[in-house]
C-alpha positions in Angstrom: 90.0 117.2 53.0 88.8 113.3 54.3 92.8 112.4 53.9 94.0 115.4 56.2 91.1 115.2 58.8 91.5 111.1 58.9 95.4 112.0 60.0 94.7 114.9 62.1 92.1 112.2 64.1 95.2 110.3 64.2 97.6 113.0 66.1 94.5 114.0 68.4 94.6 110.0 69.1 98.4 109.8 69.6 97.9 112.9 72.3 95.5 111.3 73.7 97.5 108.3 73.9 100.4 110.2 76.1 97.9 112.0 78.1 96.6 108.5 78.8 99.7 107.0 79.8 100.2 109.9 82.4 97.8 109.4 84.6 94.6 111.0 82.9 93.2 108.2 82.7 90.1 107.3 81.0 86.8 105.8 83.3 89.4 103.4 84.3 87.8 99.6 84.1 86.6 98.3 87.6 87.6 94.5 87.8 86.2 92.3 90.3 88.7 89.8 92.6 86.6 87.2 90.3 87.8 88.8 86.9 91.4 89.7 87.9 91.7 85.9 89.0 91.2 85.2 85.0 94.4 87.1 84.2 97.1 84.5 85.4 98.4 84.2 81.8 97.5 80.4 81.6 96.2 79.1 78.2 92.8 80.3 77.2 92.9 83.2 79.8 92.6 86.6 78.5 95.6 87.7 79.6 98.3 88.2 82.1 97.6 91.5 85.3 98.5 91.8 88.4 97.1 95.2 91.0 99.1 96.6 93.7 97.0 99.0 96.4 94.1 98.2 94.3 95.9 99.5 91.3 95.3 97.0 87.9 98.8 96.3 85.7 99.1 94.7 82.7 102.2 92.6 83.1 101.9 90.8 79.5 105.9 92.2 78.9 106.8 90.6 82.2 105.8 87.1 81.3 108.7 85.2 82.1 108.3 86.6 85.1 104.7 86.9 85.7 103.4 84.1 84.0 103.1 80.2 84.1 106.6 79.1 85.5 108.0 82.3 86.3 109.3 83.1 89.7 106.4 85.6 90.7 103.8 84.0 89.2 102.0 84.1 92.1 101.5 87.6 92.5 99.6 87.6 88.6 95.5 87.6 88.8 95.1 89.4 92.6 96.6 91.7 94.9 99.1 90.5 96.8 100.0 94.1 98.0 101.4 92.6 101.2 103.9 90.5 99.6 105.5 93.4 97.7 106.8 94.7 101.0 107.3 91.2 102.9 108.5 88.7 100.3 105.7 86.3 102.0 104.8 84.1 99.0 102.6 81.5 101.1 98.7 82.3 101.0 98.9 84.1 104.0 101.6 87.0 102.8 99.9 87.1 99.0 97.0 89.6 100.3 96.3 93.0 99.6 96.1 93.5 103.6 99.0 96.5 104.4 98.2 97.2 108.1 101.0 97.1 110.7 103.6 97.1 108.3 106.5 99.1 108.8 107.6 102.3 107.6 110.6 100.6 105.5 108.2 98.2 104.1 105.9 101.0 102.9 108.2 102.6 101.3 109.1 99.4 99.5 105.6 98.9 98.3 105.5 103.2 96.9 108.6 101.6 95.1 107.0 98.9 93.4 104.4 101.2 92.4 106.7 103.6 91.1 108.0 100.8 89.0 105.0 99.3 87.7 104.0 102.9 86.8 106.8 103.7 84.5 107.3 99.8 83.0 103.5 98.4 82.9 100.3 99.6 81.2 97.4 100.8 83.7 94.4 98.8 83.2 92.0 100.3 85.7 91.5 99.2 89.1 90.4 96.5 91.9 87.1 96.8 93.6 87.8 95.8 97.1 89.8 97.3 99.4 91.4 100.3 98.2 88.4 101.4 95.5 84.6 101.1 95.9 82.3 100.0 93.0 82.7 103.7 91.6 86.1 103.4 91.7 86.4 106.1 94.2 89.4 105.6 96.8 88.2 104.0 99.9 89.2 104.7 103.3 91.9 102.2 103.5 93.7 103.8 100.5 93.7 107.1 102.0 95.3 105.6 105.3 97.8 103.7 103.5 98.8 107.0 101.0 99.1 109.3 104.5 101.6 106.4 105.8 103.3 106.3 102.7 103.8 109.8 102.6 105.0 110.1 106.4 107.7 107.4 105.5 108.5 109.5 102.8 109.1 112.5 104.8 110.5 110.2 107.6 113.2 109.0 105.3 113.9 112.5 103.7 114.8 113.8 107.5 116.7 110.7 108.5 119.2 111.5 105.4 119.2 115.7 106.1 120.6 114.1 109.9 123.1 112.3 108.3 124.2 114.9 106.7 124.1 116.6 109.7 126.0 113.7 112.0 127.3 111.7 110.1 128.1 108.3 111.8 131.6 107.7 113.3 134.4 105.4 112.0 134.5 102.5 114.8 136.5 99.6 115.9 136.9 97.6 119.0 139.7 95.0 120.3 139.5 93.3 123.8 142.9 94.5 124.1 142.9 98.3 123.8 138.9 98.9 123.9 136.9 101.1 121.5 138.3 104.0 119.8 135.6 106.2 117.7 137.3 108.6 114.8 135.7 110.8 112.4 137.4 111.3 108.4 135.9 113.3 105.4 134.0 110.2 104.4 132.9 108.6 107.7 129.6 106.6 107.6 129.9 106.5 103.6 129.0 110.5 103.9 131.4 112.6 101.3 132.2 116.1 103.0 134.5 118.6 103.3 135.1 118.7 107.1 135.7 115.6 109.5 134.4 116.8 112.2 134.8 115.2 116.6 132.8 112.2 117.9 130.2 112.9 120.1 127.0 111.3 121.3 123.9 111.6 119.0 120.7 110.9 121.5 117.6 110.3 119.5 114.3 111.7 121.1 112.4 108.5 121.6 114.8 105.9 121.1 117.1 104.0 123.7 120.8 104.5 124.3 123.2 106.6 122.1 125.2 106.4 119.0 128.8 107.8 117.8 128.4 110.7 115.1 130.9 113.7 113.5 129.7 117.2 114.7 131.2 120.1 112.9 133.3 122.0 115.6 133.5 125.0 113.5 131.5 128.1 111.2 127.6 128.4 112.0 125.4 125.4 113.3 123.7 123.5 110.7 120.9 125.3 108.6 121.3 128.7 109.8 123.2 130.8 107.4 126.1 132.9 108.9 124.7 135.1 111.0 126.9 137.2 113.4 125.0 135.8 116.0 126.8 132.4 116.4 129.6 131.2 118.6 131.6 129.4 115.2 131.2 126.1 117.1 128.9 124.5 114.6 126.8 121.9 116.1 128.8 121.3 119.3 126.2 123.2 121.3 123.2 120.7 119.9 120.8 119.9 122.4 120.6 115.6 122.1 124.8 115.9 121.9 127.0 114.7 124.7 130.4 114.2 124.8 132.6 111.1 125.7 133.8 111.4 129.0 137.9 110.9 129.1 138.3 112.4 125.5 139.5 115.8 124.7 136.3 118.1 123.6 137.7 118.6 119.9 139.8 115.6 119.9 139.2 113.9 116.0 139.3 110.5 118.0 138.3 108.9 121.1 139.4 105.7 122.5 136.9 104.9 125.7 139.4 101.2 127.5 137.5 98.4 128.8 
């Protein structure tokens, strides 16, 4: 009886354990700034964390990296959210300050969380700026997280359009000007059909680049439907083509 309940209070523990390490997580422990500041891993410290957006990691594993002498020592015993995404080492950039960064440099920091996450233990979390003394989210947080997640979708569109147009094979000499092509693998995109240069014209952003429109079958996204005119894309409202170059010429060489 004591035997079998002792183990089976040992596989309710190890459950437990895995629900633990995916995210249910227990009252996390708050920290104070003041507290964190005693993880830096130096001798007769109680050990070795860093937090990113507020988040609390132990980075014990990491120590050559983390710790005394290691490269991002700096980063262990605060936040230094800022620096994730900016490489800014000096006092300035080792702040858990986020706003006006960019996109790109949001998504860098949803990175480094993603691989603290899967490679660190959670230890609980920062109050500060991103959780209040309950450990609730604060306002910032949520601002940050709704960023984050427009980059996200942001970058998930900007690869569907290159999908869609992919960019053109380019080169230029003084001598016989540009001349624009399109391949099955221009602008590193694998596919099936080449495709002509034309003019891509982004809503909101200045000037034009060179892209591959498919010239054939239904345009992009709609399934064949009897409807269409088998031109593909060519009819694409922000499209234009290069004046001098035959409409489904696979290349286009534009002197001067």
């Amino acid at each position: 009886g004591a035997m079998w309940r002792g183990a089976a209070a040992g596989l309710l523990c190890l459950a437990a354990a895995c629900l633990l390490r995916r995210g249910f997580e227990p009252r996390a422990r708050l920290l104070s700034a003041a507290e964190l500041r005693r993880y830096r891993g130096e001798p007769g410290e109680p050990g070795l964390y860093l937090a990113l957006l507020g988040r609390v990691f132990d980075v014990e594993r990491g120590r050559k990296h983390y710790g005394p002498g290691g490269a991002y020592r700096r980063l262990a015993g605060r936040d230094a959210t800022r620096a994730f995404a900016s490489g800014d080492f000096t006092p300035a950039g080792l702040v858990d300050n986020v706003s006006g960064l960019s996109p790109l440099e949001l998504l860098s920091i949803h990175s480094w969380l993603s691989f603290y996450s899967d490679n660190y233990d959670p230890v609980g979390k920062l109050v500060g700026r991103f959780y209040d003394e309950n450990g609730a989210p604060t306002e910032a947080l949520r601002e940050v997280e709704a960023a984050i997640e427009e980059a996200l979708k942001f970058q998930a569109e900007s690869e569907q359009k290159k999908q869609q147009f992919p960019p053109c094979n380019s080169e230029w000499s003084s001598a016989k000007g540009t001349r624009f092509w399109c391949s099955r693998q221009s602008g590193g995109v694998h596919r099936d059909w080449a495709g002509v240069p034309r003019k891509l014209y982004r809503p909101g952003s200045r000037g034009s680049h060179c892209v591959c429109v498919r010239s054939t079958g239904p345009p992009w996204g709609q399934p064949d439907s009897s409807q269409h005119s088998d031109t593909g894309d060519l009819d694409h409202p922000h499209l234009e083509q290069y004046e001098g170059c035959h409409p489904l010429a696979e290349q286009c060489v534009l002197t001067g």
